[in-house]
C-alpha angles and dihedrals in degrees: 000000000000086000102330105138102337097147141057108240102023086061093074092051107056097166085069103041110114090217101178141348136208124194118172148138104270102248088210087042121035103170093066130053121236119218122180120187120192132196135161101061138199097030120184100221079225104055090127140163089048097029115193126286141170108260122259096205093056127077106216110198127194107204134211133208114186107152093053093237094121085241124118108260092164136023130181109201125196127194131194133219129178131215123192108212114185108020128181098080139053102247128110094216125011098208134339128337111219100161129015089245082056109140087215084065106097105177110037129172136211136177147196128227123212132175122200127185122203145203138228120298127204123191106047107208126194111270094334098077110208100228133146124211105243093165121025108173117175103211098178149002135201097001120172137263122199117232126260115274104265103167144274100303097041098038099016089163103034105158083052093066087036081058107056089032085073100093130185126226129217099258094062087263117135128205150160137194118192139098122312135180113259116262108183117114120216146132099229102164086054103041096046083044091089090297094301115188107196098204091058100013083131088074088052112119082241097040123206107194117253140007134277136177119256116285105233090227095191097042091122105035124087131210137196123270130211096184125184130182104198126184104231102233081079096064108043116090099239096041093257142140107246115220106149109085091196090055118100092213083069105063123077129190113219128195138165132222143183123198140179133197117267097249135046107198124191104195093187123091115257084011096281094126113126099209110056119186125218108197127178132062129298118281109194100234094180146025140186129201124128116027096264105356096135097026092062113019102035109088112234098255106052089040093104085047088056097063099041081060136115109226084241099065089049079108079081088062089035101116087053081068098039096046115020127192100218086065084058096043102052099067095051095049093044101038112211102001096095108046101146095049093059093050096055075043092057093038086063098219115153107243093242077178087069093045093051092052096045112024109023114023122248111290114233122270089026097104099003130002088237100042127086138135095175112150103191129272096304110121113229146137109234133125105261110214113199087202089190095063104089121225120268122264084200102038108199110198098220090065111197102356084063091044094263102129094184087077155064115358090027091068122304136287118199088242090045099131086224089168092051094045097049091043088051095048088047090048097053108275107113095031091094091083095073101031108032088183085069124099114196114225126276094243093056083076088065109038116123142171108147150022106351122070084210145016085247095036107086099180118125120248099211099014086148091083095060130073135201102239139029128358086015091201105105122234114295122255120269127243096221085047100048106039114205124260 
């Protein structure tokens, strides 16, 4: 999955994992920039009576690069608090919740939004970035969250509370936290099944006879959802409106955290104290930026490492990039359908196409010569947004591999086929941008694990999660509709 699970460690504290992230030019509204950041993943829609929340221990951070330099100019924080309403009974609510303001609603959640700027920061240190406040503007408090989806009876009207609990802020900002359904697209019992392709799974080393389409694994979970709509003259670095697509000032790098404070401290005896303290500073646990960067080109081991990371020290999981072990992989699990590709594997030579997609952003010229989102020579994993290219009035869902550059890799749209798009460029496809001698296999045509039936079909399986307009995420799953397991 795009960051679900992917570590270690971050795998036994879901309320802190950064899951996916979205970053891409509002198409109703193309003078702002949508991000959506997502944690908690895997949700069962039924997960009563203690329904999913954002944890109000943990501090989640959307990040902002806007001088192409890898470092944090701004960061949005958001920070959770939780009121019980009615006490006295284990339900979350005790009939039906018509408002968010609704007396039958026990557990209810709120948040601030703050935004910081910062200023240059010179020296980088390891982890413990080196950085001073220079802007701390707090742009709402106590804002509301909607409830979980419970079902007809508990949340009978459920996109109305969605609705009013989409606040804006004073700077002309929107945005919204609460529970949306997943909508992220993969195959994740076939592809961490050895790698396993279904529509040509009979070429696999270990074959299963005949082809199928790509088994949406997380059609039925939910996640939670931190959305901004933000105008973009709040994110360049000189408060302009960017509409020169050649232009660096143009081009943002966008990344999400979670942290938590150093220390958890029960005072009770035994651990029964109601009221724990966490003390310390914050220690960042998690981080999102490219749909499975860490998940598939992280080794195992350095995985924690990895999301305890700045963007600015991913030189250090660099080779991962350069030389991925899912190209290698590939011709030995499918014998004979990826000829090519072994042979750029055995040649040794680093995919600087790779490297351009994921750690640098692409140069201009390299796919259009009025395209670019590079963002300099620092290596490090973020979505690059190019805010001056407009949205499609045709999306393709394979972005920029199927001609769209309005997509993946130039942000990321929520039908982006971001599985399909990284297996392809592993497998060969984009490496042509930088070789024009090489020919990509056959067999990369038809790989698919995600949201195309085809490399030429371009309909999206499981386009009824997703709206047209803000926050984009469909409505979650309901417990009494999607019975559990």
């Amino acid at each position: 999955m795009s960051s679900h699970r992917e570590a270690p460690e971050i795998s036994k504290d879901p309320v802190a994992d950064s899951t996916d992230l979205y970053v891409f030019v509002s198409p109703d509204a193309p003078d702002t920039v949508t991000i959506l950041a997502n944690y908690v993943p895997l949700q069962g829609p039924a997960g009563g009576p203690n329904f999913y929340e954002f944890g109000d221990d943990v501090l989640y951070e959307i990040n902002i690069d806007n001088d192409n330099d890898g470092e944090v100019d701004i960061t949005y924080q958001f920070q959770f608090t939780n009121e019980i309403e009615v006490g006295g009974t284990f339900l979350y609510n005790v009939g039906p919740i018509t408002s968010l303001d609704s007396s039958n609603w026990n557990r209810r959640q709120f948040y601030t939004v703050t935004r910081i700027d910062w200023e240059d920061r010179r020296p980088k240190r390891r982890r413990n970035r080196h950085r001073r406040n220079c802007g701390n503007h707090s742009l709402g408090s106590h804002l509301p969250s909607p409830p979980c989806n419970i079902g007809p009876r508990s949340t009978p009207n459920y996109e109305t509370l969605v609705s009013a609990a989409v606040q804006t802020l004073p700077d002309g900002s929107r945005v919204f936290a609460g529970q949306r359904a997943e909508g992220f697209y993969v195959d994740l019992g076939s592809i961490f099944d050895l790698a396993a392709l279904r529509p040509i799974q009979s070429a696999h080393l270990i074959p299963i006879p005949g082809s199928a389409a790509a088994v949406n694994a997380t059609k039925d979970l939910n996640v939670h959802t931190i959305a901004m709509q933000i105008p973009k003259t709040l994110l360049t670095d000189d408060g302009t409106n960017p509409t020169d697509p050649k232009a660096p000032i143009s081009v943002i790098g966008v990344w999400t955290t979670a942290s938590r404070q150093r220390v958890h401290f029960n005072h009770g005896w035994g651990g029964r104290d109601n009221n724990p303290a966490n003390i310390g500073p914050f220690t960042q646990v998690s981080r999102m930026g490219n749909p499975l960067f860490n998940e598939v080109l992280v080794p195992m081991e350095r995985k924690d490492d990895w999301n305890q990371d700045p963007p600015t020290n991913d030189s250090e999981y660099a080779d991962g990039v350069f030389h991925p072990e899912l190209a290698k992989l590939l011709p030995v699990l499918y014998p004979g359908a990826f000829p090519n590709l072994q042979a750029l594997v055995n040649s040794g030579k680093p995919r600087a196409d790779l490297a351009a997609i994921l750690l640098t952003g692409i140069p201009l010229g390299v796919v259009s010569p009025n395209f670019q989102n590079f963002t300099g020579n620092t290596l490090a994993d973020l979505i690059r947004l190019n805010m001056a290219i407009p949205p499609s009035a045709a999306p393709n869902n394979l972005g920029v591999v199927g001609g769209d550059l309005a997509g993946f890799p130039n942000g990321r749209r929520i039908a982006d086929d971001v599985v399909n798009i990284e297996l392809k460029a592993i497998a060969g496809a984009t490496y042509p941008l930088i070789d024009k001698t090489f020919t990509p296999d056959a067999a990369v045509g038809i790989v698919d694990q995600g949201l195309t039936s085809s490399a030429t079909d371009q309909t999206a399986r499981g386009t009824e999660h997703y709206l047209s307009a803000f926050p984009y995420l469909g409505t979650p799953h309901s417990g009494y509709d999607v019975p559990a397991a």
